[in-house]
N, C-alpha and C positions, 0 to 999 in steps of 0.2 A: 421489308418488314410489313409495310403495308400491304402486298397480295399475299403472304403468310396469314396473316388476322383475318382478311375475310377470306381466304380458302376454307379457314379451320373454322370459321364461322359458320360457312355456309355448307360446309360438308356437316357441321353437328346438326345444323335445322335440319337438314335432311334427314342424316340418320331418324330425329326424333321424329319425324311428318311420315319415314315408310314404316318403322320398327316402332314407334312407339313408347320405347323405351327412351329411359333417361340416360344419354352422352356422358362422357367424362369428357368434359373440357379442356384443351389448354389452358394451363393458370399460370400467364404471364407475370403472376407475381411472384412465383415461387418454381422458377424455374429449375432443371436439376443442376447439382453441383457435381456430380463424379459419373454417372451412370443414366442412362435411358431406359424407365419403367415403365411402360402405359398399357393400359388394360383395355377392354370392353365388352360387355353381356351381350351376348349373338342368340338369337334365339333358334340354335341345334343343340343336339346334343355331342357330349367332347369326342364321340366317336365320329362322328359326320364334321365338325371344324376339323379335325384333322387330317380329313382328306382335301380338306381347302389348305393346309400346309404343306399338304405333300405329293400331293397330283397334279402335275402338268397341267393339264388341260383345267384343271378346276382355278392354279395358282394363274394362268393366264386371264383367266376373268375377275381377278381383282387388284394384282399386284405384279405379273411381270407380262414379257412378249417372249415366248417362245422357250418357256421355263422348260429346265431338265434336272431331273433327280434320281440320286443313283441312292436310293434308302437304305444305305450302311455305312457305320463311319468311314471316312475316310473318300467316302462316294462323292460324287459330282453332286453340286446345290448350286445351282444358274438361275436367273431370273431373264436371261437371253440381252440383258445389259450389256455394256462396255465396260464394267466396274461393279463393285459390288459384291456378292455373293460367291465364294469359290467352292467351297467343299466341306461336307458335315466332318465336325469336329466331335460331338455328341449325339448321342440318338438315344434316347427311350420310345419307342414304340408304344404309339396313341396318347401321350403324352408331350413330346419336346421334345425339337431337333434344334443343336445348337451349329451354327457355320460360320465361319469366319469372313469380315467384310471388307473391302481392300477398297480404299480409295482415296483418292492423290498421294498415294504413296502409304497412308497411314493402315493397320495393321488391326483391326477391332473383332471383339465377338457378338452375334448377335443370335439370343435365343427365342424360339418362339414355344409357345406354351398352349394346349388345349385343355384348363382344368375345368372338373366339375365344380357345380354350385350346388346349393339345397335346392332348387328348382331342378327337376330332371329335364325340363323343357329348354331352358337356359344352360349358358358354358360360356367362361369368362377364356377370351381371347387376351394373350398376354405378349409383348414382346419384350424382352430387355436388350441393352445394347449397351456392352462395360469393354473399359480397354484405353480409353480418350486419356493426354495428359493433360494434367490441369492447364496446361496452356491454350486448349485447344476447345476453351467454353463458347465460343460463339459457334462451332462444329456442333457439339453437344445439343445446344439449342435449338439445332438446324434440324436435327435427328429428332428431338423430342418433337416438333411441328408434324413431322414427315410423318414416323409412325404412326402416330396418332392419325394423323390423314388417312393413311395406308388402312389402319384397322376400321375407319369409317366407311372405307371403300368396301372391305370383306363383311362386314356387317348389314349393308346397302344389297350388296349380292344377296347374301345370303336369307334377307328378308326378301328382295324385290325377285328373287332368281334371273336379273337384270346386271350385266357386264358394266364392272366401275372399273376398269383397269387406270392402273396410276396412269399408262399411256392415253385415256379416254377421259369423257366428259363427265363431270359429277352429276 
């Protein structure tokens, strides 16, 4: 618990020192109860974050090793993990690809979202992650830390044009 809090700590200083922008925090007080929502303002526009969802070589400089993507449902969604990510379940095109997440066994969805903002300069990076059963809150909680990580890594890229891969150093 304690290298969670300063990960998530030191990964938001960060974001705010390269980007400028103001972080969504973890709020360990209000942690989720059913579902994994967390956002973040990137400063591209939803057409350019989207290629940071769905290119290979773009997804490898912030969130996997040796990602593969087959962009139609049904397609290959890898992260080049051991676990994780298997194959798009939904796809809207320049918008949201949803893929199914498989790990220790459990069964979950997990959507990622490039929407617009009133800033054409700006685009809110979004992931949700639904499917958990209520038994399985300290998982949930796990996931809330992580994405959230995850979208400070793609945010760091994307200001710094500098590789945060969750495999690499913040």
């Amino acid at each position: 618990a304690v290298t969670h809090f300063w990960y998530q700590n030191l990964a938001c200083l960060k974001f705010r020192l390269e980007t400028n922008l103001s972080p969504n925090r973890a709020d360990f007080a209000r942690l989720p109860a059913k579902d994994v929502d967390v956002s973040l303002l990137v400063p591209v526009t939803p057409e350019t974050l989207w290629t940071f969802f769905t290119q290979p070589k773009k997804m490898d400089r912030w969130v996997s090793k040796s990602a593969r993507v087959d962009l139609m449902e049904g397609g290959a969604f890898s992260f080049g993990w051991d676990h994780g990510a298997e194959k798009i379940v939904r796809l809207v095109p320049g918008e949201s690809v949803m893929f199914n997440w498989r790990y220790r066994g459990v069964q979950t969805l997990v959507t990622w979202s490039a929407e617009p903002t009133t800033d054409p300069a700006l685009s809110r990076a979004r992931i949700r992650h639904v499917g958990f059963a209520p038994e399985e809150r300290s998982t949930l909680c796990s996931y809330y830390e992580g994405w959230l990580g995850i979208l400070y890594s793609l945010g760091i890229t994307i200001a710094t044009g500098q590789d945060q891969s969750w495999y690499g150093p913040l």
